[in-house]
N, C-alpha and C positions, 0 to 999 in steps of 0.2 A: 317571281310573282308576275302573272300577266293580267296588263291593264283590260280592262272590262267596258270604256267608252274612250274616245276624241272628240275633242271641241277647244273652247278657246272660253276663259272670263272674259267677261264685256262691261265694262264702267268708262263714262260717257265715251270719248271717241278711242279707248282705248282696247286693244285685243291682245289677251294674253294665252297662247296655242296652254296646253294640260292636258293629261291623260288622266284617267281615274282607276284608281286601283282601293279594291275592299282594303279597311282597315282595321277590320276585327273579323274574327271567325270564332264560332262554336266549337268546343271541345268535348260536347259532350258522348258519353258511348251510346253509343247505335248497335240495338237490335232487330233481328231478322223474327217472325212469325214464323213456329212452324208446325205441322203436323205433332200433336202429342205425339201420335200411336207409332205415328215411321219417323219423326224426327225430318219431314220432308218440308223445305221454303215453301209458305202459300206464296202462289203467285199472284199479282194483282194484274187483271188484264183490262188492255180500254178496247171494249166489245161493244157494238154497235147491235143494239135489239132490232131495228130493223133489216138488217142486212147478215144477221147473226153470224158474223165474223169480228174476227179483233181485226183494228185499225191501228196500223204506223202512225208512228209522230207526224208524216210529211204528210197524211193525209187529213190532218185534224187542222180545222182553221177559228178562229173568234171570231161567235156570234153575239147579237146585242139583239137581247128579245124587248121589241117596243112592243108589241102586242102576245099574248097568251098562242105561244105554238108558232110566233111569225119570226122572224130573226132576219137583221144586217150581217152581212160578212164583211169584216174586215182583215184585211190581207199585210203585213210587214209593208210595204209599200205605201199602203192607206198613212199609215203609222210612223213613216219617215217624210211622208210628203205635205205635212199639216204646216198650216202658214205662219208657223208661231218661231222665233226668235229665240226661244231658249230651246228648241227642237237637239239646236248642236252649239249651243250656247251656255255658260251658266251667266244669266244675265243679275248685274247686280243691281239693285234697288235705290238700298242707301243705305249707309252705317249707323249703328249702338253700339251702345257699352254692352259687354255680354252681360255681367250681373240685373240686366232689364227685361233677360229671355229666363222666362221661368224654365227647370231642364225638366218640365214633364213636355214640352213640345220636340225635344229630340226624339230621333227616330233612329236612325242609322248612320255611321261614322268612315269617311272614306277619304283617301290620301288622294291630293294633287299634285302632280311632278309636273315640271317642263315641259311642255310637246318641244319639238323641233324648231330653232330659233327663238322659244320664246322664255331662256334663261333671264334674260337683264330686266323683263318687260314681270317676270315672276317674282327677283330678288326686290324690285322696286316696291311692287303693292306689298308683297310679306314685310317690306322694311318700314314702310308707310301707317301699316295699320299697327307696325309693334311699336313706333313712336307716338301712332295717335290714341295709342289702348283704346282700339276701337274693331268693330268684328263687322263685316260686311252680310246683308240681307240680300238675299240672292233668289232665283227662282230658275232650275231646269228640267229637263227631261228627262229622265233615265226607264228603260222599261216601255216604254208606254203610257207613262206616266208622269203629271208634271208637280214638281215637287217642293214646296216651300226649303231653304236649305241657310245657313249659316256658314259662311267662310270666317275662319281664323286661324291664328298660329299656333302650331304644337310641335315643339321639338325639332323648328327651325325648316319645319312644311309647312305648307296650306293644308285645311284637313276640311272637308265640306260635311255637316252635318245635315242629313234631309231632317226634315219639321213636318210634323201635322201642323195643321190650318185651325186656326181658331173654330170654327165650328166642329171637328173631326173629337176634340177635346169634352170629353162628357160632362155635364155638369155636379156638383158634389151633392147636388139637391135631388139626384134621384138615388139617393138613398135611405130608406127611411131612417136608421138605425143612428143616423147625425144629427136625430133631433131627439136627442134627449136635454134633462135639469138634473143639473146635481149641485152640491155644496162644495165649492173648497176653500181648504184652509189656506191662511197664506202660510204656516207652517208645513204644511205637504209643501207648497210652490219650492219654499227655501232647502229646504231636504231635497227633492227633486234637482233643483239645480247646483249643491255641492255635489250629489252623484254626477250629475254631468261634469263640474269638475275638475273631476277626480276618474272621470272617463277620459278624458280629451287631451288626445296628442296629435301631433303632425300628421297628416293624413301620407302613407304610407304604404302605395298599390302592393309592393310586394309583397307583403305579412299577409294580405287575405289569399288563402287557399279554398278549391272548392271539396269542403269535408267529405260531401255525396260523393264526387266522383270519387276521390282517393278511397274510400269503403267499398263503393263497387266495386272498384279496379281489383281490391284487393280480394273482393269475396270470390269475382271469377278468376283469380291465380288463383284461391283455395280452390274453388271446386275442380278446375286444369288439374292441379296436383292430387286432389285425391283427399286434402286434409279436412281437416274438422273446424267448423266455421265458430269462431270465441260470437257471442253475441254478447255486450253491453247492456247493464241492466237501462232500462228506457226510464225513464223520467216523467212521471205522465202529470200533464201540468195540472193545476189544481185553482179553486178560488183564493186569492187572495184575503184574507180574515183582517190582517193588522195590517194599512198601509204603511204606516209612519214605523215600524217593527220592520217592516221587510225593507226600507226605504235606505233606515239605520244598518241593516245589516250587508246590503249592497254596496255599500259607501266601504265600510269597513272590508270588505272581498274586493273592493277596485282601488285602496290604500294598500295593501298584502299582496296584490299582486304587479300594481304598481313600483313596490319595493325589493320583488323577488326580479323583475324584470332590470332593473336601475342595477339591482346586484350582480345579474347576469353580465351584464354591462361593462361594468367595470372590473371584472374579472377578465374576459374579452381582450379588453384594453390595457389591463394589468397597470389601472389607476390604484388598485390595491397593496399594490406591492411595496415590500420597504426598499426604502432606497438607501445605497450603501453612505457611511461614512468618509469625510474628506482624511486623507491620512495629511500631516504636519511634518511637513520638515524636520 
């Protein structure tokens, strides 16, 4: 894995060197566009209308149109030379509890390692903030970009979470569809929440699988191989008539299968099993 920036945390007179490495990637499959007729890749070109040629990457630079048709250039340079402290910095703020960061202000997830020298000055803050259950508020640059972020511990790293900014954040009032009236019951509320439950186990990364991808994957083996694609009859959802009827019969399908899983279980483990008799002297 190659890290992607250097810089150093900064909390009050302290600097701690880190590199930055992505800590998540997409998995999903990627497809090419192509000619139906010849089965040819469309190509996508950066063509230049006035000069009606394609232009190279080395030749494209960022512009900032402050006026209709007029544009700044700015150059990689411009862009490392800005007077700001979290440029090659991630400068820290001040600490919260993380339960006080709503997680719709995450954005993207990225590992902190050591830079060079700066092990003892790394294991100090990671050991500091896991005593103080506390997550450090942070702000730096990555990109061109400067970015509200979250430092905390996972899995015995630093892990920097970049944040939208309170304003970046839409409000829930521009929708009209959230202002509706209805009645309910507090018997719906109590049904509702035996379903939940009777849902709710230890949260569990590894059991969720992405069902789309594995279907895909599988459809393009069939059509690779030549076979005959099984499709699944679809389920096309419908209005709901009886809530307290469909509520009852949820509960009852998340008890059944609660019980079929518990059984799995203990077969597994061979909790089931008789266990032999003592023999006696």
């Amino acid at each position: 894995m190659r890290n992607i920036w250097k810089g150093a945390i900064s909390f009050g007179l302290v600097h701690v060197p880190v590199k930055l490495y992505p800590a998540t990637e997409r998995k999903d499959l990627k497809f090419n566009f192509l000619h139906e007729k010849c089965k040819t890749p469309v190509r996508y070109e950066r063509v230049c209308p006035t000069c009606e040629t394609e232009i190279p990457m080395e030749e494209i630079v960022r512009g900032y149109e402050y006026e209709k048709g007029r544009y700044v250039i700015l150059r990689e340079e411009d862009f490392e030379n800005l007077p700001l402290e979290t440029a090659k910095t991630v400068e820290i703020i001040n600490f919260v509890k993380l339960d006080e960061i709503d997680p719709i202000y995450f954005e993207k997830s990225y590992y902190l390692a050591p830079g060079d020298g700066g092990q003892k000055a790394y294991e100090i803050l990671k050991q500091a903030m896991l005593d103080q259950k506390k997550v450090a508020v942070a702000k730096v640059v990555i990109r061109s970009k400067e970015s509200l972020a979250v430092l905390r511990v996972y899995k015995n790293v630093i892990v920097m979470e970049t944040m939208f900014y309170n304003d970046e954040i839409r409000a829930t009032q521009l929708m009209p569809e959230i202002n509706y009236k209805v009645q309910v019951h507090e018997n719906e509320i109590k049904m509702a929440g035996s379903l939940i439950d009777n849902l709710t186990e230890t949260f569990s990364p590894e059991q969720y699988k992405n069902r789309y991808r594995e279907a895909l994957h599988d459809l393009i083996q069939a059509k690779i191989t030549g076979q005959e694609v099984e499709v699944a009859p679809r389920v096309e959802p419908g209005k709901v008539v009886d809530l307290m009827e469909a509520l009852k019969a949820s509960i009852q399908l998340a008890k059944e299968e609660k019980e079929r899983v518990t059984a799995r279980e203990k077969k597994k483990t061979g909790k089931g099993r008789k266990t032999a008799k003592k023999l006696t002297p």
